[in-house]
DODRENKE-54651 format. One record per residue (C-alpha): residue number from 1; x, y, z. Coordinates in nm, 2 decimals. Last residue first. Example, Ala and Ser with C-alpha at 12.3 -4.5 7.8 and 13.67 -1.06 7.14 Angstrom:
<kekes>
[2; [1.37; -0.11; 0.71]] [1; [1.23; -0.45; 0.78]] 
</kekes>
This chain:
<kekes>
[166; [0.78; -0.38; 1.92]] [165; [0.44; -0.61; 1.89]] [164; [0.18; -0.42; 2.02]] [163; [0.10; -0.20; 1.70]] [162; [0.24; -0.32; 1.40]] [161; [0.62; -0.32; 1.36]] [160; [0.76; -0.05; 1.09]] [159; [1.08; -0.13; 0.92]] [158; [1.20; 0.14; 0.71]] [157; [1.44; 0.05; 0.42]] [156; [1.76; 0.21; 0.27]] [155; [1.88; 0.24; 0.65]] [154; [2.06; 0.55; 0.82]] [153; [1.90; 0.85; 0.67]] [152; [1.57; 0.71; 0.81]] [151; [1.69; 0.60; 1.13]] [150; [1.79; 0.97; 1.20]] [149; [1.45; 1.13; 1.08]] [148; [1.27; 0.94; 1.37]] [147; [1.02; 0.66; 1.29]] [146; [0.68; 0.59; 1.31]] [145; [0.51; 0.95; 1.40]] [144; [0.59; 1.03; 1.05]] [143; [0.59; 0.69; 0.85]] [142; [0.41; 0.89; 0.54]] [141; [0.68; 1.20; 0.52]] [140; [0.87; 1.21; 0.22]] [139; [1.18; 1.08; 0.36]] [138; [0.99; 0.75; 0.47]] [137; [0.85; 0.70; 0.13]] [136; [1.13; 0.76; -0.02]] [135; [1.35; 0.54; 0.23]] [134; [1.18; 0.25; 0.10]] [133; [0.91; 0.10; 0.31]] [132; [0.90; -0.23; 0.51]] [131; [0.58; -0.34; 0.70]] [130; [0.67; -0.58; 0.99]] [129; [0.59; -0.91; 1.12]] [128; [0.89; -1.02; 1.31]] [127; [0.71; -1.12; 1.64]] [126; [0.51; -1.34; 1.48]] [125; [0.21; -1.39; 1.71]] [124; [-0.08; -1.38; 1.47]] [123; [0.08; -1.35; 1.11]] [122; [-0.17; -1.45; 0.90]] [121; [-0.47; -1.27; 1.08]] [120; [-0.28; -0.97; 1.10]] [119; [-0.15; -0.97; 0.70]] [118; [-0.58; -1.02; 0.63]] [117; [-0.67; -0.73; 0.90]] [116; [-0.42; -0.41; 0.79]] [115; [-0.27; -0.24; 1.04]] [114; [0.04; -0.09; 0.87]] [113; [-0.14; -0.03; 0.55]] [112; [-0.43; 0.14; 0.69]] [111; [-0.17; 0.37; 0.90]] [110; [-0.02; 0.43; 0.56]] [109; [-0.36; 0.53; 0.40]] [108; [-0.43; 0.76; 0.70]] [107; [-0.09; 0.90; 0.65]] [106; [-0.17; 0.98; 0.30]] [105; [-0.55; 1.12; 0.36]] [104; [-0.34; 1.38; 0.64]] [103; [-0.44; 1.70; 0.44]] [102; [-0.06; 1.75; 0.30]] [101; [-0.10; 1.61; -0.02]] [100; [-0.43; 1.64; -0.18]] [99; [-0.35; 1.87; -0.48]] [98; [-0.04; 1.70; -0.53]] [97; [-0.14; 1.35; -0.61]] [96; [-0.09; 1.10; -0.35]] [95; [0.19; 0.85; -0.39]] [94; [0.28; 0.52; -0.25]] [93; [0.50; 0.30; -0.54]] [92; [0.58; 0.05; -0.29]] [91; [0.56; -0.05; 0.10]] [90; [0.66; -0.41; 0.15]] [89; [0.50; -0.65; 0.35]] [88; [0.67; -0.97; 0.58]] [87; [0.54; -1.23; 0.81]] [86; [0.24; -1.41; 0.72]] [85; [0.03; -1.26; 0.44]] [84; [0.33; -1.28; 0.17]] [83; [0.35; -0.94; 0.11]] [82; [0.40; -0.68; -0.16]] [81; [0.22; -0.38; -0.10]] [80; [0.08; -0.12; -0.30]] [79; [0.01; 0.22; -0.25]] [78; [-0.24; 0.46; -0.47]] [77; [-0.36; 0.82; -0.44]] [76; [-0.63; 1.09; -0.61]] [75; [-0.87; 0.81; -0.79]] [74; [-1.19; 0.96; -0.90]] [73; [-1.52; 0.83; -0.85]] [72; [-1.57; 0.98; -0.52]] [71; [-1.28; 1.09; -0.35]] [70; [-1.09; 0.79; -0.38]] [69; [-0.76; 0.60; -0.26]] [68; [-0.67; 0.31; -0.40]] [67; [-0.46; 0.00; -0.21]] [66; [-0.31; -0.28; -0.37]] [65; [-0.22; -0.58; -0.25]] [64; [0.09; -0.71; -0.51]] [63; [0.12; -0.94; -0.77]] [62; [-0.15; -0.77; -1.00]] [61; [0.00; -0.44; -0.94]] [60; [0.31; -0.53; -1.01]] [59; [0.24; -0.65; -1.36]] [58; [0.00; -0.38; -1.46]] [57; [0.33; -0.09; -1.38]] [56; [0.55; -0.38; -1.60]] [55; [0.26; -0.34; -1.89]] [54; [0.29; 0.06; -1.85]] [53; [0.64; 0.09; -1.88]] [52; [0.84; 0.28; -1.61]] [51; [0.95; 0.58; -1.72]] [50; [1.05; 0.76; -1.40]] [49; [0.95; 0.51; -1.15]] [48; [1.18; 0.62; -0.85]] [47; [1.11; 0.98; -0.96]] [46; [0.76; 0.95; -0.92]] [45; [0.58; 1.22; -1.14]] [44; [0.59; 1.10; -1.50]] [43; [0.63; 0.74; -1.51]] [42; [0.45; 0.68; -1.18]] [41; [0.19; 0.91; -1.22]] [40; [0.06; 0.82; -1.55]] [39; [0.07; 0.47; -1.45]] [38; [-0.11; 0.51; -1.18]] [37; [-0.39; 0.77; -1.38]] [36; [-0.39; 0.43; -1.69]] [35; [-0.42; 0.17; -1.41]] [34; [-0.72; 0.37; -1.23]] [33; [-0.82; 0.08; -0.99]] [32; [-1.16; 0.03; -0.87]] [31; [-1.12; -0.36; -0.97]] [30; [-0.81; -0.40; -0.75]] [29; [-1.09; -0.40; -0.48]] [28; [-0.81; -0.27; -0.17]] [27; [-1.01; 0.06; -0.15]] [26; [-1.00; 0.37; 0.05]] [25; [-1.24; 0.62; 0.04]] [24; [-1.24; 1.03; 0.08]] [23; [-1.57; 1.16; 0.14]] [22; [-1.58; 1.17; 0.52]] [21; [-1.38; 0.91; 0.56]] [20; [-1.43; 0.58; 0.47]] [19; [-1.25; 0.26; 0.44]] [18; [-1.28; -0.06; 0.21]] [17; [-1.13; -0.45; 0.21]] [16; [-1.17; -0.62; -0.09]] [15; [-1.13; -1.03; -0.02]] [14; [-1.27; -1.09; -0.41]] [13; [-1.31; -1.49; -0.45]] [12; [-1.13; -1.70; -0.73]] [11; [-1.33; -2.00; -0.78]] [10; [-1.09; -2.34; -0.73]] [9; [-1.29; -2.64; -0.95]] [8; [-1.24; -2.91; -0.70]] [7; [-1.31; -2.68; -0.39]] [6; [-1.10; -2.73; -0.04]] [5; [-0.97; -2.39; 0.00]] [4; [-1.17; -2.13; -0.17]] [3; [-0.89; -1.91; -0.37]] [2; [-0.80; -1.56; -0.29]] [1; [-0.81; -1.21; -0.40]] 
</kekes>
């Protein structure tokens, strides 16, 4: 979401990016979102948000780019970043649900992430733009092929430079 620049009465605009593949979409629209299957996920499934309360699950959602993952109508994964659309972005609460792990959707979500337009655009020529993900996401697999194993043990978070700027 963003605000018009240069309006008296500031109208909040939707700035949704989406992505398909075959049938599988991805979705920054926070609109599309499942709150209720997130929240499900993340208090019941993720151990890093093992009982997390469902207004503080709303709460970083709506301070945060999110990104949901569809196959059709129904949501089968979620990230979120926290960014400030010039320099910095970090990786939280990613998660596919089981039955679609392992087909490459979450790595294609990550790569989205990584290379997303609007944190581009803001950060034109910073050389310290970066996406930052905790270890968890790291040690389960979605930066392979951006990291090796041993800098994962070694630092609590992953920093991932977009493409051309290492």
């Amino acid at each position: 979401m963003g605000w018009i620049p240069g309006t008296s009465n500031c109208i909040l605009v939707s700035m949704a990016d989406e992505w398909c593949k075959g049938e599988y979409v991805i979705s920054t629209d926070p609109a599309r979102l499942d709150i209720a299957m997130i929240h499900k996920y993340l208090s019941a499934s993720a151990y890093w948000a093992m009982g997390r309360p469902l207004e503080v699950v709303r709460r970083s959602i709506d301070n945060s780019l999110p990104f949901g993952v569809y196959k059709g109508r129904a949501q089968i994964g979620f990230a979120r970043v926290v960014t400030d659309y010039a320099t910095f972005a970090w990786l939280a609460d990613a998660f596919m649900l089981p039955e679609f792990q392992g087909q490459g959707i979450g790595k294609w979500l990550i790569g989205l992430i990584v290379d997303h337009p609007r944190r581009h655009a803001a950060a034109a020529g910073q050389r310290d733009d970066a996406v930052l993900g905790e270890r968890a996401h790291c040690e389960h697999g979605v930066f392979v092929g951006h990291s090796s194993a041993a800098e994962i043990r070694q630092h609590p978070f992953q920093r991932v430079a977009p493409p051309g700027t290492v």
